[in-house]
N, C-alpha and C positions, 0 to 999 in steps of 0.2 A: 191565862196560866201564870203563876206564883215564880216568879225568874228563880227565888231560892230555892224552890222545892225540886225547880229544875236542874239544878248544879246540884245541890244533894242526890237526885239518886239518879245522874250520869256521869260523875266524878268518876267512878271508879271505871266506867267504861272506859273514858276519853285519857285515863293514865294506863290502863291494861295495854290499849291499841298505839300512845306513844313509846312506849316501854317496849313493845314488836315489833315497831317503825325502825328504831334505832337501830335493835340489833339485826334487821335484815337490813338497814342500811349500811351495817357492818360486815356481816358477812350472813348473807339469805340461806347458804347450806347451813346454816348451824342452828336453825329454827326445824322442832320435830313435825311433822304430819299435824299431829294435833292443833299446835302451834301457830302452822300456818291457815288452818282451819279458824281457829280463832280470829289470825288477823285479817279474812276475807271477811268472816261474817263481822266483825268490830269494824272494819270500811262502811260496810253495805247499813249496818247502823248510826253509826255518827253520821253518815250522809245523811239517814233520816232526819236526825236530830237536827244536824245543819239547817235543814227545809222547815223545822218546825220554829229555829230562833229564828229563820229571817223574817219567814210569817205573819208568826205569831208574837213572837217576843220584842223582836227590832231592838234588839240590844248590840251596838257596833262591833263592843270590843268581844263581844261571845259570838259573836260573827265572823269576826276575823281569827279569832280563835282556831273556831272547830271547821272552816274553813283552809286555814294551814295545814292543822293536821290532816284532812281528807285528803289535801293535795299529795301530801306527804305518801299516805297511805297508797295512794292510788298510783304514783311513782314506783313502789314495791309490786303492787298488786298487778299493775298492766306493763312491768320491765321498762317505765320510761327513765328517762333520767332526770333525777334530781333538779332542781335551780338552784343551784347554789354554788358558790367560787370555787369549796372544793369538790364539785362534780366537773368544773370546767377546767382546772389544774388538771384532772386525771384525765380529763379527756387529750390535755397537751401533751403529758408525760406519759402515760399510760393506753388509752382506747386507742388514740390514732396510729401514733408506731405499730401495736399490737395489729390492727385492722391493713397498715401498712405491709409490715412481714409474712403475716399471712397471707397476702394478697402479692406477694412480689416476685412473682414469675408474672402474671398478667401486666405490672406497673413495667417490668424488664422489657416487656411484650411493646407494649405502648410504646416506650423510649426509643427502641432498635427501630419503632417505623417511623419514627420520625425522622432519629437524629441517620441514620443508614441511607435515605435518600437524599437527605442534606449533606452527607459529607459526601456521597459519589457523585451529584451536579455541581457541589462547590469544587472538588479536585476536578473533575470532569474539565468546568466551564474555565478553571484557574490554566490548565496545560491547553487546550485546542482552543486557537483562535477561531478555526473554523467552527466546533461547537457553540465557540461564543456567538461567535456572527452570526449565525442560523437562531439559537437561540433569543439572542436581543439582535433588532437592527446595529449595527455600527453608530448610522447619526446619533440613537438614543443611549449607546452606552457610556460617552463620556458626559453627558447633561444627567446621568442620574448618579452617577459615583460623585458629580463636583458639584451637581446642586438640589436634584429633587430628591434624595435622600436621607438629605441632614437637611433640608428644607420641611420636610416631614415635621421631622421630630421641633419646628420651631415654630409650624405653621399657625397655632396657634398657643394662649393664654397656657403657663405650665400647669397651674390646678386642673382647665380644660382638655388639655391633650392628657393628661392621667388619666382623666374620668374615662376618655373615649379610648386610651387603648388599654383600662383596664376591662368596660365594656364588654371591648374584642375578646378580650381572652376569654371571660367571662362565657361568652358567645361560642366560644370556639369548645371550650371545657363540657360547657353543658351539654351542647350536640356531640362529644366525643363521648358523653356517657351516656344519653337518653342513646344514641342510636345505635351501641351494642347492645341492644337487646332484638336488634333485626339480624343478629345470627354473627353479629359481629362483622361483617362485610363494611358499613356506611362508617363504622369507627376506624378502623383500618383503613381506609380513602382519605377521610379526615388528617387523620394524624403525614399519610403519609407526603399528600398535598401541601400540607402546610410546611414541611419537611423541603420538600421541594423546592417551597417559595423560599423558604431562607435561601437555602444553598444556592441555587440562580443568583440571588443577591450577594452571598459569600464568595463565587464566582468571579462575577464582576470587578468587587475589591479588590480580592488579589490576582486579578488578570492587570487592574492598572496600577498593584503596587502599593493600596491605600487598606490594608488591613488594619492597621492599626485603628485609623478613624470608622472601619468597622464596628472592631469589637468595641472600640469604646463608645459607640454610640449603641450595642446591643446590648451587654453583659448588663449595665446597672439597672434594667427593668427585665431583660430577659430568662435571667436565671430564677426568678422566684418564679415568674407566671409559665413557663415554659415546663418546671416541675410541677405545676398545679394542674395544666391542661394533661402530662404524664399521666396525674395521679386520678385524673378522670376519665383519661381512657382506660387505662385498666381495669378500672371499676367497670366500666362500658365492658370491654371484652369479657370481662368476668362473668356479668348478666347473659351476655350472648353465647358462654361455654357453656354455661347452667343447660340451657335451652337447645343446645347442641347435644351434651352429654349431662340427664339428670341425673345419672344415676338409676338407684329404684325406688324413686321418690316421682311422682307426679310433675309433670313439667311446672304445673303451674305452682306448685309446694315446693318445690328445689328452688325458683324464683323469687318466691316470697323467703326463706330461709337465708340465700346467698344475697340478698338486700339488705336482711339485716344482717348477718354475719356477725364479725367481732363486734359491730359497735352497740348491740343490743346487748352484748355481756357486761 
C-alpha cells in the first residue's frame, strides 16, 4: 500500500477526530449527540487504520501518530484520564478535594475511630496508674518510654526504616479500604485498633512526663500517613455503606458507581 495515497485519503478523518478530542477534552457536554457519534465511530476507525500502518506500512512516525491520537480518543470515549501534567494538576487541585468533600462524613467517620479510642486510652492510661499497670506490666513501662521506643525509630538505616513504616501504613491503608466492602465491620476494627495502639503509647508518655519526646518523635511522619490511612477508610466505609444502603440501584451497580464516584468525573 502507497503510504501517500494513505495520508491523502485519511487526513481528513485523523483531523475531524483530533478537532473532537480537544473539545471534549475541554468540556465533553458541549459536544451534540451527533458529535459524539462521530467521535466514537472516528476512534473505532483510526483504530483500524492504526492496525493497518503497523502492518502493513511500518512507518514509525505515522505509528506513533495515529497511535497518540487513539489513546487520546479512547480517554474521551471510555472516561479514563488523560496522561498528561495537566490532567495530573487537576487531579491535585481539582478531582481529589472534589472526591475528598464529597466523601467527608465517611473520611469524618474514619478519623473519630481512630483518633476517639486513642484519646480515651491515652487520658485513660495518662490519670490511673492502676489502668497503666494492668495495661502494661510496670517492669516494661519504664524500658519502653526511655528505650525501646525511640530505639524504634533508630533501629535501623533512615532511608530503611522510611521504606518499612511507609510500608506499614501503606498496609494498614489498603486493608482499611479493601475491607469495608465486608459491610464496613473489619474497617472500623482496623482503624479503631490502631487508634488504640497509639493511645496506650500516648499513655505511657504522659503518665512518665515525657510527652514532649512523644510528639516529637510521632508528629514529623505521623500527620501525613495517619490522614492517608483516614482517607482510606472512608473510602472503605463508603464501599460498605453502598452495600448496606444501595439505594434503588442494584447492589452490585451502586458498588461499581460509588468506586468510581467523583474521580471518574
Amino acid at each position: 500500500m502507497d503510504i501517500d495515497r494513505f495520508l491523502t485519503d485519511n487526513e481528513g478523518d485523523w483531523a475531524r477526530l483530533d478537532s473532537l478530542v480537544r473539545r471534549a477534552e475541554r468540556d465533553l457536554s458541549r459536544l451534540s449527540p451527533a458529535e459524539l457519534d462521530d467521535l466514537v465511530a472516528g476512534y473505532q476507525r483510526v483504530g483500524t487504520q492504526l492496525s493497518v500502518a503497523r502492518t502493513t506500512l511500518r512507518d514509525p512516525a505515522l505509528t506513533a501518530r495515529l497511535s497518540a491520537l487513539t489513546a487520546r480518543a479512547a480517554a474521551v470515549v471510555y472516561g479514563s484520564a488523560p496522561r498528561s501534567w495537566g490532567a495530573a494538576a487537576r487531579f491535585v487541585t481539582d478531582t481529589f478535594p472534589a472526591a475528598l468533600w464529597h466523601h467527608r462524613a465517611f473520611v469524618g467517620i474514619a478519623t473519630a475511630l481512630f483518633v476517639v479510642p486513642a484519646l480515651a486510652l491515652g487520658v485513660w492510661l495518662a490519670a490511673s496508674p492502676v489502668a497503666l499497670d494492668v495495661a502494661v506490666p510496670p517492669a516494661l513501662q519504664e524500658a519502653y518510654v526511655e528505650q525501646d521506643f525511640a530505639a524504634y525509630y533508630s533501629s535501623e538505616p533512615s532511608a530503611q526504616f522510611a521504606s518499612t513504616v511507609t510500608t506499614n501504613n501503606i498496609r494498614v491503608g489498603i486493608l482499611a479500604f479493601a475491607a469495608g466492602v465486608l459491610l464496613c465491620v473489619p474497617t472500623a476494627a482496623v482503624l479503631a485498633l490502631n487508634g488504640a495502639n497509639l493511645g496506650v503509647a500516648a499513655g505511657l508518655f504522659a503518665a512518665a512526663g515525657e510527652q514532649p519526646l512523644f510528639w516529637g518523635l510521632i508528629l514529623p511522619h505521623g500527620l501525613l500517613e495517619l490522614t492517608a490511612v483516614f482517607v482510606a477508610g472512608g473510602a472503605g466505609l463508603r464501599l460498605g455503606w453502598t452495600l448496606v444502603d444501595p439505594g434503588d440501584r442494584p447492589r452490585a451497580e451502586a458498588l461499581v458507581d460509588e468506586g468510581a464516584g467523583p474521580w471518574s468525573s
